[in-house]
Each structure stands twice: as structure tokens, then as C-alpha cells.
MARMARSE-858519 format. One record per residue: x, y, z of N, C-alpha, C, O, CB in turn. Coordinates in steps of 0.001 Angstrom, whole numbers, plus 524288, in hexadecimal, padded with zeros to 5 digits. Atoms other than C-alpha are relative to their C-alpha. Glycine has a CB too. Layout:
REM MARMARSE-858519
PT nX nY nZ caX caY caZ cX cY cZ oX oY oZ cbX cbY cbZ
PT X Y Z X Y Z X Y Z X Y Z X Y Z .
...
REM end
This chain:
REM MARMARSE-858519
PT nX nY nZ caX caY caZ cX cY cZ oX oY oZ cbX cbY cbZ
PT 80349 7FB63 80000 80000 80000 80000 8037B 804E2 80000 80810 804BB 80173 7FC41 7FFFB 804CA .
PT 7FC47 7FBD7 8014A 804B2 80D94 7FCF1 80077 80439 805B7 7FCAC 804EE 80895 7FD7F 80358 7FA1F .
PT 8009B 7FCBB 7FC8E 8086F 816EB 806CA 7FF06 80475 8001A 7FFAB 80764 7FC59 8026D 7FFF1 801D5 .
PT 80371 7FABF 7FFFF 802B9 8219A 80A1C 8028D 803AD 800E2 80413 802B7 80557 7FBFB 8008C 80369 .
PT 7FDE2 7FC20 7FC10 809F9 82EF7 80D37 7FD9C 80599 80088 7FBD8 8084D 7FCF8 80579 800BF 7FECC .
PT 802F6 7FBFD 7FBAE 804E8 8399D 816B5 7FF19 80430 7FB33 8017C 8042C 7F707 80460 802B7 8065B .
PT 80008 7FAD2 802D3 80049 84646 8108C 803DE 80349 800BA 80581 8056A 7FCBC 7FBF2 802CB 80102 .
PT 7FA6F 7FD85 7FE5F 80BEC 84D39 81749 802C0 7FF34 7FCCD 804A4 802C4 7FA2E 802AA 7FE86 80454 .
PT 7F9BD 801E5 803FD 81609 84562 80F51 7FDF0 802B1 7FAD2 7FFD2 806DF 7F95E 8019B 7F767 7FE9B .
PT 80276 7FF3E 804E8 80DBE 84669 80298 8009F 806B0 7FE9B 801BA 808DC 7FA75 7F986 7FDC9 8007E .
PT 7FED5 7F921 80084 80E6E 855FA 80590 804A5 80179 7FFB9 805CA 804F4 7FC9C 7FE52 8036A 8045D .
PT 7F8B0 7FE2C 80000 81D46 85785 807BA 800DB 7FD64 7FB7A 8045D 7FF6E 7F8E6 804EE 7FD83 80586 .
PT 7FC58 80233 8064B 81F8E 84E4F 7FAA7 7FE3C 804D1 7FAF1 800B3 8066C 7F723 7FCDB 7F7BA 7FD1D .
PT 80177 7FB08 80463 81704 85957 7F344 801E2 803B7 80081 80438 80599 7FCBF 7FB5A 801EF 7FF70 .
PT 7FC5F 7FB3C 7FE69 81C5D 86421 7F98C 805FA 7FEA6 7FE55 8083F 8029D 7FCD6 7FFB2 8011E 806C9 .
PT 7F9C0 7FF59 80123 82AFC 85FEA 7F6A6 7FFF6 80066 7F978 802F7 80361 7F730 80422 7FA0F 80283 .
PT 80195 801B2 804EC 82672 85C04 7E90E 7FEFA 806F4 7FCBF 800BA 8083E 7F875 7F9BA 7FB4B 800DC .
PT 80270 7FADC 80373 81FD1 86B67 7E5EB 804D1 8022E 80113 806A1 804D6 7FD80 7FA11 803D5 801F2 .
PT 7FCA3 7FB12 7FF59 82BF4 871ED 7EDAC 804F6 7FB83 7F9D3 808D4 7F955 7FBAC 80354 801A7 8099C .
PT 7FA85 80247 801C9 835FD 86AE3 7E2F7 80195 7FB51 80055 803A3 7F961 7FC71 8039E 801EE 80219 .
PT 7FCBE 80622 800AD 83A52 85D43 7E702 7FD90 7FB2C 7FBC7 7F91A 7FA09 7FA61 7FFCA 7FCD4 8067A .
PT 8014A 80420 804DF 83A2F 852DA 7DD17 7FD08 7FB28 8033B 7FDCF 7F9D5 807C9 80661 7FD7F 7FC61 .
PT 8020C 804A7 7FCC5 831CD 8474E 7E00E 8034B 7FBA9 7FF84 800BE 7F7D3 800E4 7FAA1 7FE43 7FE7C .
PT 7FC0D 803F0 7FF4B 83D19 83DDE 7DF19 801D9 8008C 804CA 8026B 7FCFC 807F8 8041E 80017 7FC68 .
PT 7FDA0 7FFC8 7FA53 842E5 845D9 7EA8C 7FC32 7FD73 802F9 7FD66 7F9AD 805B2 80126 805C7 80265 .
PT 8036C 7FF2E 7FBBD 83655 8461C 7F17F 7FF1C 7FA8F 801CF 7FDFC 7F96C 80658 7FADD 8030D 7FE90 .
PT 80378 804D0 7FF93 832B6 83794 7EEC7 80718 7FB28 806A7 8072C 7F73F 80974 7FEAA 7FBFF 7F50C .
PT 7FBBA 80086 7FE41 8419A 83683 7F5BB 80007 80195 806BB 80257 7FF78 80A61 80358 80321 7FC57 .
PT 7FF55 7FC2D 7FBE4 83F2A 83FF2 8006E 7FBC1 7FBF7 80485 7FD01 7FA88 808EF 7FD9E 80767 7FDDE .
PT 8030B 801E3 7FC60 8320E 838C8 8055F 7FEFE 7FBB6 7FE7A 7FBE7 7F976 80166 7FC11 8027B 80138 .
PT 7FC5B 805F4 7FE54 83611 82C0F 801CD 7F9C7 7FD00 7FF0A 7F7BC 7FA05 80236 803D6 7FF44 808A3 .
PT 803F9 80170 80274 82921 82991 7F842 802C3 7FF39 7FB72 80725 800B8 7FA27 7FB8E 80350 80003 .
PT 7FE20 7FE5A 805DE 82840 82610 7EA0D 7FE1A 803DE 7FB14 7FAC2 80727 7FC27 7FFEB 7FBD0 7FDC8 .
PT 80153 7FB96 80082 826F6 82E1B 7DF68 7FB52 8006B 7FE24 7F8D1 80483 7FDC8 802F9 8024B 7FDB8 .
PT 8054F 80016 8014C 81B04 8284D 7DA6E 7FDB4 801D3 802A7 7F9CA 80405 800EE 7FDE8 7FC6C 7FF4E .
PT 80463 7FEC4 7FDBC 8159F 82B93 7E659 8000A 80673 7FE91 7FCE2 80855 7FB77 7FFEE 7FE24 80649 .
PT 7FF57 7FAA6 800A5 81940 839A1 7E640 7FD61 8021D 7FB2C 7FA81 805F5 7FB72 80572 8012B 7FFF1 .
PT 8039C 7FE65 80529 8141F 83A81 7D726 7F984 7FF58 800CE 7F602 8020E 7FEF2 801C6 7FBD8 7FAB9 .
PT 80746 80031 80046 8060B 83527 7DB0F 7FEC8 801FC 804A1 7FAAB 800A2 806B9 7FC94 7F9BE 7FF88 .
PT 8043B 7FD60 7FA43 80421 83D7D 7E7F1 800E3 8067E 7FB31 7FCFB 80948 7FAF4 8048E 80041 80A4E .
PT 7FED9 7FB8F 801FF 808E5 84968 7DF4E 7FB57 800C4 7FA6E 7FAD0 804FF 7F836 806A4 7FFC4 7FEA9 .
PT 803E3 8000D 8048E 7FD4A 8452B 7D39D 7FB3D 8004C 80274 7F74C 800A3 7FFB8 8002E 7FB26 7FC4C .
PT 80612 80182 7FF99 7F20C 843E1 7DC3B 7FD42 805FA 8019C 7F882 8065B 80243 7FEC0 7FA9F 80564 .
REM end
């Protein structure tokens, strides 16, 4: 089953994402992948 992460996290990955950081860093930084990061960023 997939895991779930908090709205908190989900907010700091967008926020690093609008100020500049690449989502390779980001997917690096909070230690997700980047698929996930692409389908919280489409919905």
C-alpha cells in the first residue's frame, strides 16, 4: 500500500519547488520519488 505524506511535507516540497529547487534535489532532500512529486504537483 502506498504511503501517505502529511500535508506539511507536501507544502514544503511545493514551496522549495516554486522558490527554485529542482525536483531531483527535492525528491533527494525529502527522500521521496519523483513520480511522486510529479503527481502531487498535477492534481
Amino acid at each position: 500500500m502506498a504511503r501517505r505524506y502529511s500535508y506539511d511535507l507536501r507544502m514544503k516540497i511545493f514551496k522549495a519547488v516554486d522558490e527554485g529547487l529542482s525536483i531531483v534535489k527535492a525528491c533527494k532532500i525529502f527522500n521521496i520519488s519523483r513520480n511522486t512529486i510529479y503527481s502531487h504537483l498535477h492534481i
